[in-house]
C-alpha positions as CSV (number, residue, x, y, z in Angstrom):
1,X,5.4,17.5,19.4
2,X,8.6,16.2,18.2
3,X,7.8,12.6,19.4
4,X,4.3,12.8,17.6
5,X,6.0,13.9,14.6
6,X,8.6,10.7,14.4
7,X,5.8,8.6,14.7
8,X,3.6,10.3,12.4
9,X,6.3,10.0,9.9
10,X,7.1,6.1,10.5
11,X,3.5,5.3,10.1
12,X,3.1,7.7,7.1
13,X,5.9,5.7,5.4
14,X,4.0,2.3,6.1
15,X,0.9,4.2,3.9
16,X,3.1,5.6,1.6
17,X,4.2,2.0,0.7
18,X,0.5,1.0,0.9
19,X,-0.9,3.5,-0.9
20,X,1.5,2.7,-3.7
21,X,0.2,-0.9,-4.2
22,X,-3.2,1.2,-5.2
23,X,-1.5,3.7,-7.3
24,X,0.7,1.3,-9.5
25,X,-2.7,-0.7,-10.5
26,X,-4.9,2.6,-10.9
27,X,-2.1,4.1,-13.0
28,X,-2.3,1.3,-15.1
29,X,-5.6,-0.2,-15.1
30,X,-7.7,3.1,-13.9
31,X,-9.1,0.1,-11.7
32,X,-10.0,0.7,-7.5
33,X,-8.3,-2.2,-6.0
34,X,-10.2,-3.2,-2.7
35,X,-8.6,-6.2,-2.4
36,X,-5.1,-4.5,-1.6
37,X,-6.0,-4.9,2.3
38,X,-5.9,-9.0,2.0
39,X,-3.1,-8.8,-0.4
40,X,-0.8,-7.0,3.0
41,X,-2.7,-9.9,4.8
42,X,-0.8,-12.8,2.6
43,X,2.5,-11.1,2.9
44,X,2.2,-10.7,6.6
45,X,1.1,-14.0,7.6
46,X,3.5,-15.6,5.0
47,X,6.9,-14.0,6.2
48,X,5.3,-14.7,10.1
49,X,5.6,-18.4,9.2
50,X,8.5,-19.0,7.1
51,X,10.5,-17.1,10.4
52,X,8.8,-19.0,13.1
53,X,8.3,-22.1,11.7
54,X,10.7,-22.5,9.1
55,X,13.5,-20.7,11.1
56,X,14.5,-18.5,8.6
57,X,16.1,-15.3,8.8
58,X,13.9,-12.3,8.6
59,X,15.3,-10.4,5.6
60,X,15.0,-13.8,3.9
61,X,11.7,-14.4,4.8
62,X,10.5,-10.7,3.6
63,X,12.4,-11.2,0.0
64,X,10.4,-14.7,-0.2
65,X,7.2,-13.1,0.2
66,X,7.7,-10.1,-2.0
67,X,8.4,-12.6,-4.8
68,X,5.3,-15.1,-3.8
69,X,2.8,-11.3,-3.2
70,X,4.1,-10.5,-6.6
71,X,3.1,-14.3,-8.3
72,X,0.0,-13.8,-6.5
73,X,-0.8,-10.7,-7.6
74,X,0.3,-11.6,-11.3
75,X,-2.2,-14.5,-10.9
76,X,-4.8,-13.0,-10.2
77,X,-4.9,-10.7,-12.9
78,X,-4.3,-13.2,-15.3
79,X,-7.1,-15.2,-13.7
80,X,-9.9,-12.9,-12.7
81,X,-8.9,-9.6,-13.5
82,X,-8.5,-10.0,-17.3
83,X,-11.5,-11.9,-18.1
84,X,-13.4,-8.3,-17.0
85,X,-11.5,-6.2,-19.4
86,X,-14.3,-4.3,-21.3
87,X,-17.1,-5.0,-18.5
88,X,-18.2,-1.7,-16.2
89,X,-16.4,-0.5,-13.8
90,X,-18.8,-1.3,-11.1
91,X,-18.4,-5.2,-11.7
92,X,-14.5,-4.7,-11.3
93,X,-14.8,-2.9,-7.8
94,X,-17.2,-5.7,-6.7
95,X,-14.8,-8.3,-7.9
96,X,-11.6,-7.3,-5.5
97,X,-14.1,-6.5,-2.7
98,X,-15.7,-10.4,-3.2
99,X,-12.1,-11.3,-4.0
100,X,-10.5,-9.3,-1.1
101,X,-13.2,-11.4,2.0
102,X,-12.9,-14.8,0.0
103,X,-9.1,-14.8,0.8
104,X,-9.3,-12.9,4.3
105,X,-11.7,-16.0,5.0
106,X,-8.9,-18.7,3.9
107,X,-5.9,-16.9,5.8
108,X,-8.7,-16.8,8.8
109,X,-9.1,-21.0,8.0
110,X,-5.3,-21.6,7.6
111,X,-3.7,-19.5,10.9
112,X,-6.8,-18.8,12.8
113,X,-8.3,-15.2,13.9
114,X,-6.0,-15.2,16.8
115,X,-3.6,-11.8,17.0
116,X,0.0,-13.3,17.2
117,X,3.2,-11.1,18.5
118,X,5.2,-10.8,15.0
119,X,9.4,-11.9,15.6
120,X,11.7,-8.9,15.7
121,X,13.3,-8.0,12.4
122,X,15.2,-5.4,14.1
123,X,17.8,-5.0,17.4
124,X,15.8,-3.8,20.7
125,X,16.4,-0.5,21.7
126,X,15.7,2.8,20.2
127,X,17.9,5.2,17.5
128,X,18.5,9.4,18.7
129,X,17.6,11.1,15.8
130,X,17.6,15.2,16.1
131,X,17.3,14.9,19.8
132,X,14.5,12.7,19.6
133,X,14.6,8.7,20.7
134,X,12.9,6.6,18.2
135,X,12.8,2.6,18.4
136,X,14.3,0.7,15.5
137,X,11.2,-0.2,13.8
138,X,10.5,3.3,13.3
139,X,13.8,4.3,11.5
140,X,13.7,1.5,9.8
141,X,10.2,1.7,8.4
142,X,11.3,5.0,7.2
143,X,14.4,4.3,5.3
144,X,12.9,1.2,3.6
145,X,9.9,3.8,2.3
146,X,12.2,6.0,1.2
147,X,14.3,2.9,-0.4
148,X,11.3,1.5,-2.3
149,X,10.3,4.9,-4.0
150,X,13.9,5.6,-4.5
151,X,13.7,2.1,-6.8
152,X,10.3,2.1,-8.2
153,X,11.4,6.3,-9.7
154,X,14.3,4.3,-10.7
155,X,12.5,1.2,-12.7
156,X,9.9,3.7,-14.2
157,X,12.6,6.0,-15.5
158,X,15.2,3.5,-16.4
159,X,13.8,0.3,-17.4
160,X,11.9,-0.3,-20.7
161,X,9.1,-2.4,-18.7
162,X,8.8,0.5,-16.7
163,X,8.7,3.1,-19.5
164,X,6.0,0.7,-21.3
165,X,4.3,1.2,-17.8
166,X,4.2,5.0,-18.3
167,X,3.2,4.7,-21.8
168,X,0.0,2.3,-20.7
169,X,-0.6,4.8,-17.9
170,X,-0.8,7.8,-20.5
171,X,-2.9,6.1,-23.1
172,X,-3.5,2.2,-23.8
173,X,-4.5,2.5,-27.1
174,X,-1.3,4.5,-28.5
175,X,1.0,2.5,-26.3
176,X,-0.6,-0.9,-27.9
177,X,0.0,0.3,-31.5
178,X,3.5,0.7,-30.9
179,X,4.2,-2.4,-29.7
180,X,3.7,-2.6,-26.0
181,X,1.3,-5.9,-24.3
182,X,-0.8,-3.8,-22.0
183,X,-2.3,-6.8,-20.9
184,X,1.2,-7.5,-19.6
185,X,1.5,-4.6,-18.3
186,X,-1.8,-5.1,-16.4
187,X,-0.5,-8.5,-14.8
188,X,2.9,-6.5,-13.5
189,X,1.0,-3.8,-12.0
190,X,-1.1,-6.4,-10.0
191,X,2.2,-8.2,-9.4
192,X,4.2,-5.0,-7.9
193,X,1.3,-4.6,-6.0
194,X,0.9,-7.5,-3.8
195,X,4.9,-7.3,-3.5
196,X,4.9,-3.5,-1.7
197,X,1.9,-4.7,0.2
198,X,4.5,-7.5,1.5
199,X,7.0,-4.7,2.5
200,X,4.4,-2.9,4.3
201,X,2.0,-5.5,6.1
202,X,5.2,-6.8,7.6
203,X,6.5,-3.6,9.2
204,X,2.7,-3.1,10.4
205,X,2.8,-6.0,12.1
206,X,6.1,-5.5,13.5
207,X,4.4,-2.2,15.3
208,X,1.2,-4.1,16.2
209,X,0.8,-7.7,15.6
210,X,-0.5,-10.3,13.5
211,X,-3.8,-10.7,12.8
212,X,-6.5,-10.5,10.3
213,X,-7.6,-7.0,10.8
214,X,-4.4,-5.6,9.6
215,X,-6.4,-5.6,6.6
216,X,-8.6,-2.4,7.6
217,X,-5.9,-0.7,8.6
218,X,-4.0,-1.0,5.8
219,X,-7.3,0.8,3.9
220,X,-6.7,3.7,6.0
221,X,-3.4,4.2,3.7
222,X,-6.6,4.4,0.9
223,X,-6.9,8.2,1.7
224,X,-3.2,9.1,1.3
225,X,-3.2,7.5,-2.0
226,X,-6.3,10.2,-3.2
227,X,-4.5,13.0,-1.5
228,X,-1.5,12.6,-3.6
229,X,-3.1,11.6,-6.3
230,X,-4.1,8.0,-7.8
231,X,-2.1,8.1,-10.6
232,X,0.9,10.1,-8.7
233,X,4.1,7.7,-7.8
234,X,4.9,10.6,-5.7
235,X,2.3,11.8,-4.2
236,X,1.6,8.6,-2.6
237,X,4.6,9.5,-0.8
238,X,3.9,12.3,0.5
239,X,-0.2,11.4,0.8
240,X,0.7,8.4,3.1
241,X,2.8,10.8,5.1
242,X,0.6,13.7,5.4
243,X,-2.0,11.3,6.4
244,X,0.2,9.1,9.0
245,X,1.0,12.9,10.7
246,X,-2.4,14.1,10.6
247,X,-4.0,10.8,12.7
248,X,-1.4,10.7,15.0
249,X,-2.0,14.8,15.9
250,X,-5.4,14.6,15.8
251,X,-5.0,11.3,18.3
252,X,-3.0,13.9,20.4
253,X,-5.3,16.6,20.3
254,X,-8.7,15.7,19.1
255,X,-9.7,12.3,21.1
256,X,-9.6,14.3,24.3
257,X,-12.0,16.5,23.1
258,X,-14.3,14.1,21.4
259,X,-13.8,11.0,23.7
260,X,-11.9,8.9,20.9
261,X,-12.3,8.0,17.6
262,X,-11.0,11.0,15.7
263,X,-7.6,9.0,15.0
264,X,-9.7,6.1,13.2
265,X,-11.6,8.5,10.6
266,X,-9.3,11.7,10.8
267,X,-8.0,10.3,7.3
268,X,-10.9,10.0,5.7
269,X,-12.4,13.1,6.6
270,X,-9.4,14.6,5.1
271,X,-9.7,12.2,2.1
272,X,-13.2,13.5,1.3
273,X,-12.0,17.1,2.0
274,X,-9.4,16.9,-0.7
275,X,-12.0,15.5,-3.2
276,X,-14.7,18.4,-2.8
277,X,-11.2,21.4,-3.2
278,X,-9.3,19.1,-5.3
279,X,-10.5,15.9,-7.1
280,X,-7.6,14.4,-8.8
281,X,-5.0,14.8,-5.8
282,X,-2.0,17.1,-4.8
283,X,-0.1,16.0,-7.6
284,X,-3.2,13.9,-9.7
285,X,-3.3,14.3,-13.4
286,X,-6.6,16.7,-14.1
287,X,-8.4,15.1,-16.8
288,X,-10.4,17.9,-18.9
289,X,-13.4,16.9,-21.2
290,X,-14.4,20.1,-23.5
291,X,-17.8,19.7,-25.4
């Protein structure tokens, strides 16, 4: 049980990190970004080639595609998100889901379909923690969850581009009479975005490999973003792990009795659960219309 919980935790900190990218643009832009899935893709496959054919070191490699995911993401608000300010809502979710296959289909053109083994980042071996043995990647993925949360609490709190972020989040039209560029705003959301989705496509592939259907998996960190709420820094936290501990137990427990499968849609039976008792999240802002 302990074993299942470790690893329920280290995957739960890879959707926490996930699930973050689609908080920080719905807290902003009250905007459903499907394309989050492909914007893991570019991180991953970009760090995989500047280690094995550029030869650089790992940590190196990961800080150079944070920066490029978040100049990607930047662009494409700039470029195709901000021309739909104003249009419904529906055209905007059919834009990152046409957005999110047209660049799965060039990363599919430029490295192939292939799945590819991704280069260690960490030493072999495994870590004892409480009695329990835990490999590198594991502890790791952990600490750099916990590390990235740590900073973005930090930036909102601290910073005045984060506070403007805030302000945005709480009402656009207040926070643009006093002074603050949503549309800015907008373009960093996108930005920090694709630059988390860096942090966790690479971990991801260092626990299963490279390949283009990282993307779906990374959508199953979709449902721990709604449990802890879409406009909730923290409760993407503590979604992405609830749901990371829930698939690997129900893996353990509930395959056997169905014949498989249970682990693949566990989280989003639990996603739709939490919409019918609760609809805006653990720790969701409840938005109250009175007529």
């Amino acid at each position: 049980m302990m074993e299942l919980l470790f690893s329920g935790v280290a995957i739960g900190s890879i959707y926490s990190i996930l699930a973050l990218g689609f908080v920080l643009i719905f807290k902003c832009t009250k905007v459903f970004n499907f394309a989050q899935g492909t914007l893991v893709l570019v991180g991953t496959y970009l760090s995989f080639t500047l280690i094995t054919d550029a030869g650089l070191p790992a940590p190196l490699a990961l800080l150079i595609s944070m920066v490029a995911g978040f100049v990607l993401g930047f662009v494409i608000e700039r470029l195709l998100l901000r021309p739909m300010i104003g249009e419904p809502v529906l055209s905007v979710l059919l834009l990152t889901i046409g957005l999110s296959e047209i660049i799965k289909a060039v990363l599919g053109l430029v490295w192939g379909a292939w799945p590819r083994p991704f280069p260690p980042m960490f030493p072999g071996g495994s870590i004892n923690l409480l009695g329990q043995n835990i490999p590198q990647v594991y502890f790791w993925a952990i600490i750099s969850s916990l590390g990235v949360f740590v900073l973005f609490i930090l930036f909102y709190r601290q910073s005045s581009m984060g506070i403007s972020m805030r302000a945005v989040a709480t009402n656009q039209d207040y926070a643009s009479l006093i002074g603050i560029s949503v549309s800015r705003v907008f373009a960093l959301s996108w930005g920090f975005a694709a630059l988390v989705g860096a942090v966790g496509g690479v971990f991801l592939a260092s626990m299963l490999s490279v390949n283009l259907n990282l993307d779906a998996f990374a959508f199953r960190a979709f449902p721990g973003a709604v449990l802890g709420g879409m406009d909730s820094v923290g409760g993407a936290l503590l979604g992405g792990l609830a749901i990371g501990i829930i698939e690997n137990l129900a893996g353990k427990f509930v395959d056997p009795l169905l014949g498989g499968g249970a682990k693949e849609v566990i989280a989003f039976v639990v996603m739709l659960a939490a919409l019918l008792v609760k609809p805006y999240g653990l720790f969701g802002t409840e938005e109250i219309e009175r007529l």
